[in-house]
C-alpha positions in Angstrom: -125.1 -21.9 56.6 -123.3 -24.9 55.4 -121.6 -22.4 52.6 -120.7 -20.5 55.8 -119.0 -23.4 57.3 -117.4 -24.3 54.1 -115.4 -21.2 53.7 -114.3 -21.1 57.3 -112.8 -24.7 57.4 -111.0 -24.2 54.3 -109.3 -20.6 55.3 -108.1 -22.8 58.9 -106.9 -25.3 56.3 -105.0 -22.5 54.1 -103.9 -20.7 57.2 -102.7 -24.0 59.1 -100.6 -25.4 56.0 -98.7 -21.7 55.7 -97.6 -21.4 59.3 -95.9 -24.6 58.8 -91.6 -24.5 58.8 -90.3 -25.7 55.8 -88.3 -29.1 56.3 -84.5 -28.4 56.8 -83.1 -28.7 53.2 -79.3 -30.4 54.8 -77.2 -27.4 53.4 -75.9 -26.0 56.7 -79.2 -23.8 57.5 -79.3 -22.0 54.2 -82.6 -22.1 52.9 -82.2 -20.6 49.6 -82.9 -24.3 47.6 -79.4 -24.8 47.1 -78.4 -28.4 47.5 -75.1 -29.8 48.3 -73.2 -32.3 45.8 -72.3 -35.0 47.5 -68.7 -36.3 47.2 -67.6 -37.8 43.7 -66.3 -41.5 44.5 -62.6 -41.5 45.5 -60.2 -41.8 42.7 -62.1 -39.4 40.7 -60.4 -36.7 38.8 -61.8 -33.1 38.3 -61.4 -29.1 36.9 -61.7 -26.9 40.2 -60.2 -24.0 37.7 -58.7 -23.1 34.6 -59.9 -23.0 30.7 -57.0 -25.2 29.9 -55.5 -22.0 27.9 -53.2 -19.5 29.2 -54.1 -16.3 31.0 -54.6 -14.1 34.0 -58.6 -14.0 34.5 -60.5 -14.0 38.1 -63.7 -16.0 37.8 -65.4 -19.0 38.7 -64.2 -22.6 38.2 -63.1 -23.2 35.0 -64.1 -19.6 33.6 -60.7 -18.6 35.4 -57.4 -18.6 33.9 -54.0 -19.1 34.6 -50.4 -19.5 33.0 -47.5 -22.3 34.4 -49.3 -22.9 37.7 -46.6 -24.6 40.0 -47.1 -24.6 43.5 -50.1 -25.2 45.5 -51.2 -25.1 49.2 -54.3 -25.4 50.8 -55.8 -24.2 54.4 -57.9 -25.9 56.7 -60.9 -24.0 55.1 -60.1 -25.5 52.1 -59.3 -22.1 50.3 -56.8 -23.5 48.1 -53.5 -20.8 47.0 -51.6 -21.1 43.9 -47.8 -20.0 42.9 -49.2 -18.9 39.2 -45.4 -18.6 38.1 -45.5 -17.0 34.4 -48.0 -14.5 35.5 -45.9 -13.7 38.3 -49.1 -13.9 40.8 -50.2 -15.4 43.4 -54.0 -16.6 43.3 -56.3 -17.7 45.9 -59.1 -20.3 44.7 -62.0 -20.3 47.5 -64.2 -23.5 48.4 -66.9 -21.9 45.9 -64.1 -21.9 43.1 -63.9 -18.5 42.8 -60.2 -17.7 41.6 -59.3 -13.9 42.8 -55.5 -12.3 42.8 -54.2 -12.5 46.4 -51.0 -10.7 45.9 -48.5 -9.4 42.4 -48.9 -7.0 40.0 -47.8 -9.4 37.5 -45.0 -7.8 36.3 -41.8 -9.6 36.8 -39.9 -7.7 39.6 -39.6 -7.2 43.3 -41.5 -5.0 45.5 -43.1 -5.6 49.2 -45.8 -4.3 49.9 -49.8 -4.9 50.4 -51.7 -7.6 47.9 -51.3 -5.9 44.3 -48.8 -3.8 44.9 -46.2 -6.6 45.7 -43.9 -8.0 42.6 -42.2 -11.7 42.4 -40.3 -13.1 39.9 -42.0 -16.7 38.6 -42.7 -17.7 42.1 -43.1 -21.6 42.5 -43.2 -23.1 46.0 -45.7 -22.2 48.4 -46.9 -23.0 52.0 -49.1 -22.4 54.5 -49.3 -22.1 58.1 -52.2 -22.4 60.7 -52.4 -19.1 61.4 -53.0 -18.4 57.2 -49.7 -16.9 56.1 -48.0 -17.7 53.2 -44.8 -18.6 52.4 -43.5 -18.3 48.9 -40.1 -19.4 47.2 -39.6 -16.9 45.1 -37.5 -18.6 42.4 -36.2 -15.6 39.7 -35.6 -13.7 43.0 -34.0 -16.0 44.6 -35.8 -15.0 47.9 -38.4 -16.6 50.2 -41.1 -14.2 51.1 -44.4 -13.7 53.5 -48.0 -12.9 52.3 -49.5 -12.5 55.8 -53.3 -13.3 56.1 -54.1 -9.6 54.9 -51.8 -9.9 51.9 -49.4 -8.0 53.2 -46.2 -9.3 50.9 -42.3 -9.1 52.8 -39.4 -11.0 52.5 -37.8 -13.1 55.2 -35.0 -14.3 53.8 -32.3 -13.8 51.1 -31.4 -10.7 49.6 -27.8 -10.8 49.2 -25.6 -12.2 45.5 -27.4 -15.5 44.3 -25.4 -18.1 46.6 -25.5 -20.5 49.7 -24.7 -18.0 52.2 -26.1 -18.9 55.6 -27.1 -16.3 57.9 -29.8 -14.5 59.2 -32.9 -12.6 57.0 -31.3 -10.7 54.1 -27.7 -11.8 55.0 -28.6 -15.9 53.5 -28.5 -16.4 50.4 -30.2 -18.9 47.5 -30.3 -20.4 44.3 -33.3 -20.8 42.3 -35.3 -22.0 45.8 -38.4 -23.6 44.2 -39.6 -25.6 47.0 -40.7 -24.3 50.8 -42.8 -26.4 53.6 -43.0 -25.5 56.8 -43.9 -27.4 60.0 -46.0 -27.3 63.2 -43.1 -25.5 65.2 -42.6 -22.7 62.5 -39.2 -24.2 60.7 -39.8 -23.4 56.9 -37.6 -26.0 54.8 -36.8 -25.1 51.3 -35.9 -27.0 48.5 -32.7 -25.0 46.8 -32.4 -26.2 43.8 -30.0 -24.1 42.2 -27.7 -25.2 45.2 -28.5 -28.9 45.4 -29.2 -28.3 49.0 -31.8 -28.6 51.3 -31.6 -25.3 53.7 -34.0 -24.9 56.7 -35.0 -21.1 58.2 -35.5 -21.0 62.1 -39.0 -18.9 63.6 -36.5 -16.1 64.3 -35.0 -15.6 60.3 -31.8 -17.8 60.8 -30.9 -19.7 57.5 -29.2 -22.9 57.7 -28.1 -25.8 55.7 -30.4 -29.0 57.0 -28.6 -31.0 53.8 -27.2 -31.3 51.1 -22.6 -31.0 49.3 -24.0 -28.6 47.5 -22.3 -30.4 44.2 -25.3 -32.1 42.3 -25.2 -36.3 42.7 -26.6 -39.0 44.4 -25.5 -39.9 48.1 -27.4 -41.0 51.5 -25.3 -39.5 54.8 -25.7 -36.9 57.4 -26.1 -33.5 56.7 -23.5 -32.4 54.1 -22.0 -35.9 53.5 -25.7 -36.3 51.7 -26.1 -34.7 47.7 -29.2 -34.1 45.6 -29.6 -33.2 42.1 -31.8 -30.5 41.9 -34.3 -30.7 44.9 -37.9 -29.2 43.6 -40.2 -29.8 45.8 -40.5 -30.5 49.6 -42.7 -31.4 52.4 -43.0 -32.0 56.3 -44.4 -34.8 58.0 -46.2 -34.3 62.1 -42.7 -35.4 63.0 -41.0 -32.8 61.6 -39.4 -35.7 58.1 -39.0 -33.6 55.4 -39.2 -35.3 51.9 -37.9 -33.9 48.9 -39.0 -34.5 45.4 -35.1 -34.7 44.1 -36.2 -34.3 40.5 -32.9 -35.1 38.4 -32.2 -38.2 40.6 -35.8 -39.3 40.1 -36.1 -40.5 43.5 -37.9 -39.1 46.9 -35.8 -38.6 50.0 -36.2 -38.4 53.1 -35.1 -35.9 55.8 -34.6 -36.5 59.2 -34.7 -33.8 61.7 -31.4 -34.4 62.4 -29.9 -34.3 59.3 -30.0 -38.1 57.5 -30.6 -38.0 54.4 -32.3 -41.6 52.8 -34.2 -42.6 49.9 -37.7 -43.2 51.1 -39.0 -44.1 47.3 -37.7 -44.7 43.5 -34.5 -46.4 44.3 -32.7 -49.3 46.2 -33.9 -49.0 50.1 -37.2 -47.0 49.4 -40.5 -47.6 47.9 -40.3 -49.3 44.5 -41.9 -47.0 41.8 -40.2 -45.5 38.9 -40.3 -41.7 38.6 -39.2 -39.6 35.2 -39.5 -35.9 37.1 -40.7 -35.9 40.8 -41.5 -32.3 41.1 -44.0 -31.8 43.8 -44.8 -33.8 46.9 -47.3 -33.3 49.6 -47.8 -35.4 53.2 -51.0 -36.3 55.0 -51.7 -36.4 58.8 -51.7 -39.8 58.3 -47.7 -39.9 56.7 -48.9 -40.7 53.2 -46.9 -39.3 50.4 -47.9 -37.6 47.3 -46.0 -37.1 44.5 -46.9 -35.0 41.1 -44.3 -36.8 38.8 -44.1 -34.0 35.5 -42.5 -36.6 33.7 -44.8 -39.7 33.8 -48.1 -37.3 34.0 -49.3 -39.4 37.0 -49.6 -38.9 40.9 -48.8 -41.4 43.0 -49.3 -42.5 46.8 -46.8 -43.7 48.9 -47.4 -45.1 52.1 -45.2 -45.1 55.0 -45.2 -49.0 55.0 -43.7 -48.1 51.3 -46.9 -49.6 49.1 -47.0 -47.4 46.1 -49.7 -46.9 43.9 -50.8 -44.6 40.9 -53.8 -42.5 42.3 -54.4 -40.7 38.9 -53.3 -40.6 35.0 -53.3 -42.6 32.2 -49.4 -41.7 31.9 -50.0 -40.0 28.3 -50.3 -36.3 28.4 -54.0 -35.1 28.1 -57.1 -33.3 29.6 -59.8 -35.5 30.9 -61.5 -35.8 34.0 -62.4 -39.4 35.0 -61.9 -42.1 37.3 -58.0 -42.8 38.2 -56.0 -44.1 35.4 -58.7 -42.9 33.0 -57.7 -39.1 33.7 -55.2 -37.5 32.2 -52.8 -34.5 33.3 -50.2 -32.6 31.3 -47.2 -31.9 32.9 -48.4 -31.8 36.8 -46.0 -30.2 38.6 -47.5 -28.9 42.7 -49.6 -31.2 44.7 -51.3 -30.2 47.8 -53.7 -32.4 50.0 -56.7 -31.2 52.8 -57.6 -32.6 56.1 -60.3 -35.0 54.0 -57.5 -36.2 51.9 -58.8 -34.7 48.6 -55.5 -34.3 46.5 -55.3 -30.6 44.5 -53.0 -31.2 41.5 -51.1 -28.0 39.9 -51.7 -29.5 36.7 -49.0 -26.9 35.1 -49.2 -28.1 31.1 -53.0 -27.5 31.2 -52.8 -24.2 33.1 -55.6 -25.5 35.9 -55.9 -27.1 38.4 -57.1 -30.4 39.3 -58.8 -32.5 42.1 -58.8 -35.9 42.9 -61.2 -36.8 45.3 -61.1 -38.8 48.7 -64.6 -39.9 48.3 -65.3 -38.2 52.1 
């Protein structure tokens, strides 16, 4: 008898401890014993992709490979897109690191069409909008294309002789356009560098000059009173400021919506910091600039009350992950930042790219 009762207390026991829920494991309701990594401390410099060598391979992380990455963008689900410009491709990296082909055949040419059946010609600029279409300065093809959120691949504008033609779609022309931003109301600004201008393209196609002589040199005004000296990269801030990474002049500008052209950092009136090659510059909700200088193999933050600081890089070339100034980059040329403030490098010398974190 006391066997008896033995045997049935331990089988309630068993049965009891199995019918009880396992504990939520904090990973979003995913119970397959994956645990998330919490946040590296800000400052701190890492590989989201890229074997450091050249090449074209989809895979994870740092099993993927690219060639001359240049331009970078990056959507509110942090999917982050890349203007892979020597493979003549552009890539999409998802929040899992997983690098795939979004659209290009990688053969340098021009064709529309959907995802791998489209052609560019050393794309660099990119941008994204909320509703997940991209915008790509086509530089070789002088053009500025569309990669709609089903990788459908058209061009919007350009099409005629390399030039500064304004007009509308195919009737504008550019020169070497290697930056494009675009802002909340649908205006796409691009940096045209082989035309030292700054030329903006309405909702509706129509291509215009926002700034710019058009002869290369150094000059604050209005409009075309203003000159740059080969514009490469650009962004827009919630008020619709564009600044422009004017490389040659080693200096960022800054853009008014109507048309004033000042130097907002690198020279006398702006932020003081000394840039070698500004190439690509990015803007935060907040109005916090980012700029990937190629030259000095640093980024830097600028804030709109015009405190500058080094956010990354020793300043020698190189290819280490660490905190801040202990990282190195190699030529860093696109910079893109999320809605946590996590800063993606185009880190174009090393063929990957890079992530410094916000600590969030």
């Amino acid at each position: 008898m006391r066997r008896s009762l033995l045997l049935l207390l331990t089988g309630i026991l068993f049965l009891t401890a199995c019918s009880k829920k396992s504990p939520p494991n904090n990973n979003n309701g995913n119970q397959g014993g994956t645990v998330i990594t919490p946040p590296a401390p800000a400052g701190t410099v890492s590989t989201v992709a890229g074997t450091g060598l050249p090449g074209v391979v989809n895979a994870k992380g740092t099993a993927a490979s690219f060639f001359d990455p240049t331009g970078l963008a990056v959507d509110g689900y942090d999917y982050v897109s890349v203007a892979d410009q020597q493979n003549n491709v552009i890539r999409n990296i998802s929040p899992f690191d997983v690098v795939s082909t979004l659209a290009g055949d990688g053969i340098d040419s021009l064709a529309n069409g959907d995802g791998t059946a489209a052609a560019f010609r050393f794309p660099a600029g990119i941008a994204i909008d909320s509703k997940g279409n991209l915008y790509v300065a086509d530089t070789g093809n002088d053009l500025i294309r569309l990669i709609t959120s089903s990788g459908t691949v058209s061009t919007i504008a350009g099409g005629g002789p390399i030039g500064a033609t304004n007009g509308t779609g195919a009737a504008a022309s550019f020169s070497s356009p290697v930056g494009v931003a675009i802002d909340a109301s649908g205006n796409i600004y691009v940096a045209d560098a082989g035309n030292n201008l700054i030329r903006e393209i309405s909702p509706a196609g129509l291509v215009t000059t926002l700034a710019g002589s058009g002869a290369a040199g150094f000059a604050n005004g209005t409009g075309t009173s203003a000159s740059f000296n080969f514009p490469n990269g650009v962004a827009v801030d919630a008020s619709g400021n564009v600044y422009v990474a004017d490389l040659e002049n080693r200096l960022i500008r800054k853009v008014t919506q109507a048309g004033v052209v000042s130097t907002f950092a690198g020279g006398p009136g702006g932020a003081s910091i000394i840039f070698k090659a500004p190439a690509g510059i990015a803007v935060d909700a907040s109005g916090n600039v980012y700029v990937a200088d190629e030259g000095s193999n640093l980024i830097s933050k600028i804030t709109q009350a015009g405190v500058a600081t080094t956010l990354a890089g020793s300043g020698a070339a190189g290819f280490s992950d660490a905190l801040g100034t202990a990282a190195s980059f190699n030529f860093p040329t696109g910079v893109a930042v999320d809605s946590k403030g996590n800063v993606y490098v185009a880190d174009r010398g090393n063929n990957a790219i890079r992530l410094i974190s916000s600590g969030q």
